[in-house]
One Martini backbone bead per residue (centre of mass of N, CA, C, O) as a GRO file, in nm:
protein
  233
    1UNK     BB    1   2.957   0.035  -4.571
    2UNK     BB    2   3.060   0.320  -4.417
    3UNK     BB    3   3.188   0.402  -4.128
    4UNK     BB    4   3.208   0.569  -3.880
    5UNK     BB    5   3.323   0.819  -3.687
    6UNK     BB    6   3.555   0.949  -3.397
    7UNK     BB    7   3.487   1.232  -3.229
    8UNK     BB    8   3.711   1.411  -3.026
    9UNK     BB    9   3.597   1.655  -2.781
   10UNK     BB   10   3.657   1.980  -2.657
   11UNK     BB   11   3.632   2.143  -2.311
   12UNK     BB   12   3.598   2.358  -2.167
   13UNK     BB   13   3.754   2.424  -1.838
   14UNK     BB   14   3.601   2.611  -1.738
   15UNK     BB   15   3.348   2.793  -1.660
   16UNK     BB   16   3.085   2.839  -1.817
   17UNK     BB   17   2.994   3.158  -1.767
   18UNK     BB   18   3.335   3.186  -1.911
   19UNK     BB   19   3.272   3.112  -2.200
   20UNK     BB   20   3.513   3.164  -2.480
   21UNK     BB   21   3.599   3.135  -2.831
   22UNK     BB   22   3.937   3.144  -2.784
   23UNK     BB   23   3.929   2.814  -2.717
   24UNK     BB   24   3.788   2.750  -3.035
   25UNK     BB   25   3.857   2.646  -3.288
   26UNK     BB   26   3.714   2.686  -3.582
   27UNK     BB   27   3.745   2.378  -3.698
   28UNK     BB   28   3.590   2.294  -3.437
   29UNK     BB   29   3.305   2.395  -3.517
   30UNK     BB   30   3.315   2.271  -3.825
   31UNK     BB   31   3.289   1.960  -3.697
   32UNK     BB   32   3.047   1.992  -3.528
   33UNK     BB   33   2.816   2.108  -3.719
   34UNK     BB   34   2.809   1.824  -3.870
   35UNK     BB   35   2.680   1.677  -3.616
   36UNK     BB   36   2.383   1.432  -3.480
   37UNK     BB   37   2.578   1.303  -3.265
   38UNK     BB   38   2.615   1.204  -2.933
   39UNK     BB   39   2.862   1.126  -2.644
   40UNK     BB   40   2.788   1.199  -2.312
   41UNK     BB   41   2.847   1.304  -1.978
   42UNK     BB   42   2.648   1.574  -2.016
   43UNK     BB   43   2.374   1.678  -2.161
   44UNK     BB   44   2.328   1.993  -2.074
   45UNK     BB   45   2.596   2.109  -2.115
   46UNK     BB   46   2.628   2.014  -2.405
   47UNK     BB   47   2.377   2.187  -2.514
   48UNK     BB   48   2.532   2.477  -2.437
   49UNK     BB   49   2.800   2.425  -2.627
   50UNK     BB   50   2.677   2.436  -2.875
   51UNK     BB   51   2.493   2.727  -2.860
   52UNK     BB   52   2.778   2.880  -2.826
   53UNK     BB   53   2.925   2.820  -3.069
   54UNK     BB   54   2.610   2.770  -3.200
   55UNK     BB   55   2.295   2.890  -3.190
   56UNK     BB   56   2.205   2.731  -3.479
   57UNK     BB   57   2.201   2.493  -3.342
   58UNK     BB   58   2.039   2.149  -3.388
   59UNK     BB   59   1.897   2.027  -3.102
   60UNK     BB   60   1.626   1.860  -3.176
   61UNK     BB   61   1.811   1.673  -3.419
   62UNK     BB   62   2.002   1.591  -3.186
   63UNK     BB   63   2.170   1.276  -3.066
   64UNK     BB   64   2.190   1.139  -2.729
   65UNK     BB   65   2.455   1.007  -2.522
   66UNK     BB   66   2.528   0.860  -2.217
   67UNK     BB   67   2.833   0.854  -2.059
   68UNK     BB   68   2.872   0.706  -1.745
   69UNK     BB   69   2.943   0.494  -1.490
   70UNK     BB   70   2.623   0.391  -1.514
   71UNK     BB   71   2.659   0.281  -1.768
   72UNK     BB   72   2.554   0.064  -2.015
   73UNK     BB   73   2.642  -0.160  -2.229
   74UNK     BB   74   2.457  -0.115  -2.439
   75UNK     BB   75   2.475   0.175  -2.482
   76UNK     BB   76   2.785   0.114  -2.605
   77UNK     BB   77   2.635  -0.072  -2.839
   78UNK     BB   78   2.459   0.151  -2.972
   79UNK     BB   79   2.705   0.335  -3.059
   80UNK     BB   80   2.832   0.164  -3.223
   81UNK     BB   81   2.612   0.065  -3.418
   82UNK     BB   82   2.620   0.342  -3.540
   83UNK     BB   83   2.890   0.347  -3.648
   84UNK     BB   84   2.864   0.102  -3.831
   85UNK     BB   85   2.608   0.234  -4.007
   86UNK     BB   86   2.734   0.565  -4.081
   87UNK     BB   87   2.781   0.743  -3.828
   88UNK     BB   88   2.876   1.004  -3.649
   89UNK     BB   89   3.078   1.091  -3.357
   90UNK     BB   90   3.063   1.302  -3.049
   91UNK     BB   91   3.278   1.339  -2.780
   92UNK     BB   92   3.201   1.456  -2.416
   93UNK     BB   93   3.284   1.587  -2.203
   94UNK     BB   94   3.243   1.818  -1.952
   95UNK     BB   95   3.571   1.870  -1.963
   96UNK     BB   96   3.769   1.856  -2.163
   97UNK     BB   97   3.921   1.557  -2.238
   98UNK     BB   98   3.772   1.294  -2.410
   99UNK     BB   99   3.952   0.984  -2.235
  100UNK     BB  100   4.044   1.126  -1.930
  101UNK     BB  101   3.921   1.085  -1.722
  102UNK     BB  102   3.686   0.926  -1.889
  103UNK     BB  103   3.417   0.764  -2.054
  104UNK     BB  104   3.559   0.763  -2.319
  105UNK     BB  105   3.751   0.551  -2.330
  106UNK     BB  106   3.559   0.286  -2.351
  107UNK     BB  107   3.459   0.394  -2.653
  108UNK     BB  108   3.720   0.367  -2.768
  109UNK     BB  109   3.794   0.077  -2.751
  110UNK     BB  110   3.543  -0.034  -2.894
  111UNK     BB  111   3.631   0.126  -3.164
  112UNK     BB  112   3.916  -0.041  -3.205
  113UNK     BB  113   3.767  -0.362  -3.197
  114UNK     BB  114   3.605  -0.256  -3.508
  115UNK     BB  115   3.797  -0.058  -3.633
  116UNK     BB  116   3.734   0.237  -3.588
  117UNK     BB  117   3.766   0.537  -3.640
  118UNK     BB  118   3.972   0.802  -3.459
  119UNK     BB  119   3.919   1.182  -3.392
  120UNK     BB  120   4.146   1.376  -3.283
  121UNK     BB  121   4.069   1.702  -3.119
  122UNK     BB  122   4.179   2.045  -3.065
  123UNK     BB  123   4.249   2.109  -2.687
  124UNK     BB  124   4.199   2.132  -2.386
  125UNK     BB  125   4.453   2.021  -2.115
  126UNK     BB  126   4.519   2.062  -1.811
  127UNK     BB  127   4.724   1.892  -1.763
  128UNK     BB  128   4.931   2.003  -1.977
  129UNK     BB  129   4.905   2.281  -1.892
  130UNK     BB  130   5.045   2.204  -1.598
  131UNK     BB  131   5.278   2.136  -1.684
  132UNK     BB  132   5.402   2.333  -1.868
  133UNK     BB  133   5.384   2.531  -1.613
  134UNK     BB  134   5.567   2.391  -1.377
  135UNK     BB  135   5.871   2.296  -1.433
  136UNK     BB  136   5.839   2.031  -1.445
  137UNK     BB  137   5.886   1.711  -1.536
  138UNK     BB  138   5.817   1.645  -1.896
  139UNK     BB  139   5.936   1.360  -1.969
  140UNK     BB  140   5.847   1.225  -1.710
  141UNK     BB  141   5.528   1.097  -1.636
  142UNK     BB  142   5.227   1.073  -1.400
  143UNK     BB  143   4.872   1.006  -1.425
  144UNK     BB  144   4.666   0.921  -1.134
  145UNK     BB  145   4.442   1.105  -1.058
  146UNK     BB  146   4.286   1.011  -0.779
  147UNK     BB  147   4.307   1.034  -0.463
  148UNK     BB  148   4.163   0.900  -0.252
  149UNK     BB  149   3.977   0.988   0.062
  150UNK     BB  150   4.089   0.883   0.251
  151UNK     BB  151   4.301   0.950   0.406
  152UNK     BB  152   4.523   0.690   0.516
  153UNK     BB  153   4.497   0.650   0.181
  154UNK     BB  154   4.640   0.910   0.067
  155UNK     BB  155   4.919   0.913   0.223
  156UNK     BB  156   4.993   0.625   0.136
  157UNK     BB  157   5.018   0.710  -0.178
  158UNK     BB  158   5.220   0.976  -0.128
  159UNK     BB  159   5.458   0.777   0.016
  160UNK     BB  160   5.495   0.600  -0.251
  161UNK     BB  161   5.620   0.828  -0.402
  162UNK     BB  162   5.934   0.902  -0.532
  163UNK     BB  163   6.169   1.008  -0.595
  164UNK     BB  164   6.315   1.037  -0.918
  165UNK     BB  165   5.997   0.940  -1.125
  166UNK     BB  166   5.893   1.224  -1.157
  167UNK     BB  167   5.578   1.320  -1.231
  168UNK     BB  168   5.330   1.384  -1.070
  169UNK     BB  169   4.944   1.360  -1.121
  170UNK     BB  170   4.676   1.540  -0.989
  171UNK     BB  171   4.341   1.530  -0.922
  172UNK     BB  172   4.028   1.742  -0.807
  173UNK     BB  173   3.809   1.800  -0.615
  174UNK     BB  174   3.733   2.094  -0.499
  175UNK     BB  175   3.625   2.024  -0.190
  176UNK     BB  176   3.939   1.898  -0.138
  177UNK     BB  177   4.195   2.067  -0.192
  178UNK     BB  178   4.298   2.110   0.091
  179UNK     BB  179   4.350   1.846   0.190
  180UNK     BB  180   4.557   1.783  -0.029
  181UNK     BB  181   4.747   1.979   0.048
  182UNK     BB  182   4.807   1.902   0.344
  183UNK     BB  183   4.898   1.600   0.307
  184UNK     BB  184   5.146   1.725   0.114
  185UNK     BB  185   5.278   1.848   0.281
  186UNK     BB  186   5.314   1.649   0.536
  187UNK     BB  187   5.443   1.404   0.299
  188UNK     BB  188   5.688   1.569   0.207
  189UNK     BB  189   5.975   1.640   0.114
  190UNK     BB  190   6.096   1.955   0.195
  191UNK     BB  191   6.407   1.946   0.044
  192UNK     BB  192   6.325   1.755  -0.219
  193UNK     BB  193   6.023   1.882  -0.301
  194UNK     BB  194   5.779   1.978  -0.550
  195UNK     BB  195   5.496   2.194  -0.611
  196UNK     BB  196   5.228   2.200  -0.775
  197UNK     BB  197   4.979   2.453  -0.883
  198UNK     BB  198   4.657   2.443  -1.131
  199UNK     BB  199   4.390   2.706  -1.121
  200UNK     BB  200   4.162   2.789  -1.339
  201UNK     BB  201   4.215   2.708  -1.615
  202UNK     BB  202   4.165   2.960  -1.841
  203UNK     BB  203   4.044   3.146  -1.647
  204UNK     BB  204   3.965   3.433  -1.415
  205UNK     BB  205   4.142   3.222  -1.173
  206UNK     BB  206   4.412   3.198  -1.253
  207UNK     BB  207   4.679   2.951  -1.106
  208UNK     BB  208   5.028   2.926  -1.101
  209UNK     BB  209   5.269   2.727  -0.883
  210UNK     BB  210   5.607   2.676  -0.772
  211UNK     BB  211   5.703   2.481  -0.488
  212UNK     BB  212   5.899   2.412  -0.217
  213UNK     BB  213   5.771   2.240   0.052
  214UNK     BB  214   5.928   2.441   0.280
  215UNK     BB  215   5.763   2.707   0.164
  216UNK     BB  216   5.498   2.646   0.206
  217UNK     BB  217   5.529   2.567   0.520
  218UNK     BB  218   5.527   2.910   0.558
  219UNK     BB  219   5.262   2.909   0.442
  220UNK     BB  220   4.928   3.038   0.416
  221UNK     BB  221   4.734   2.816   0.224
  222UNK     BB  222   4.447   2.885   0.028
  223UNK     BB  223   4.227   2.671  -0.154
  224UNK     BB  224   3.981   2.714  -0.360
  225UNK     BB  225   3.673   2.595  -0.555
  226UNK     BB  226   3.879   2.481  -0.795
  227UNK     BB  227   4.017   2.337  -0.995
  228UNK     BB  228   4.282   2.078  -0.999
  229UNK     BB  229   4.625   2.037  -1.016
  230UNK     BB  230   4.876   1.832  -0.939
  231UNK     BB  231   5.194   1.795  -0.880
  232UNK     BB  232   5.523   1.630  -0.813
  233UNK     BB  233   5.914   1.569  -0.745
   0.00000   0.00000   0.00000
């Protein structure tokens, strides 16, 4: 019997309310249609992504798996073995690509263990979209995830990382948005480092600029509590 494959499924980034089929390619909503099994960050979200890119999917008879921080071995035992057994499984994130900075992850690892084939399908990923478009260090990047939570050691993590090492990338959850960009101010050499911010990516409040620590530190800036990237080097 032949394995089934592991498709990466890329997820609208923007919130779900405007959601617009123009950033997901044709061949990937055929490639969704295909499959009746799923491994997702969020059951419920996920069930709204594809009846909206296909009304008439047929969403009683598709098997969820859940995968998010909680999840137990089992459950990604049972996933692969559904792989193993010839069904084809489709990963989602609950925006974006997953597999970064989520527990999709976990799932590539243990099916390259196996052996099983991987297929990564093009979509949106916030991160690239950021660097993009950020004018900062596209050849050498480092992706760290999330700063602390702790301000404490939030500073001590920013004040770790030195220029001419490339671009740092973080994101962060929207309620936080705020502090970290204060802790980036305050704790960034204002003459030689540049920062970008790029909030609600492909969204209708995207907002994407970058600038001198110096040139920050003049302005009054609130941001508000939509997903958001942080660049600097």
């Amino acid at each position: 019997m032949n394995k089934g494959k592991l498709y990466l499924i890329p997820v609208p980034i923007h919130n779900e309310e405007e959601f617009n089929s123009k950033f997901i390619p044709p061949y990937l909503t055929e490639e969704i249609n295909k499959l009746n099994v799923f491994a997702v960050e969020n059951i419920r979200t996920s069930r709204r992504f594809l009846r909206k890119i296909n009304p008439k999917f047929n969403i009683n008879d598709t098997t969820f798996h859940l995968i998010d921080k909680r999840t137990e071995e089992a459950e990604y035992s049972n996933i692969i073995n559904c792989l193993i057994n010839g069904n084809d499984v489709g990963v989602m994130s609950e925006s974006g690509c997953p597999g970064i900075a989520d527990p999709g992850q976990k799932l590539c690892s243990l099916a390259h263990h196996k052996n099983i084939l991987i297929k990564p399908l093009i979509g949106p990923s916030s991160i690239l979209l950021a660097l993009m478009s950020s004018g900062l260090n596209g050849q050498r990047f480092t992706f760290h995830g999330y700063l602390p939570i702790e301000k404490e050691k939030r500073i001590k993590a920013i004040k770790k990382l030195h220029p001419n090492t490339g671009s740092h990338i973080f994101i962060e959850t929207p309620y936080r948005n705020q502090k970290v960009y204060d802790d980036l101010i305050q704790n960034l050499k204002p003459d030689i480092r540049k920062l970008c911010i790029a909030t609600d990516l492909t969204g209708i409040n995207e907002s994407i600029f970058t600038k001198k620590i110096s040139e920050l530190k003049q302005s009054n800036i609130i941001l508000k509590k939509y997903p958001t990237i942080f660049i600097f080097e």
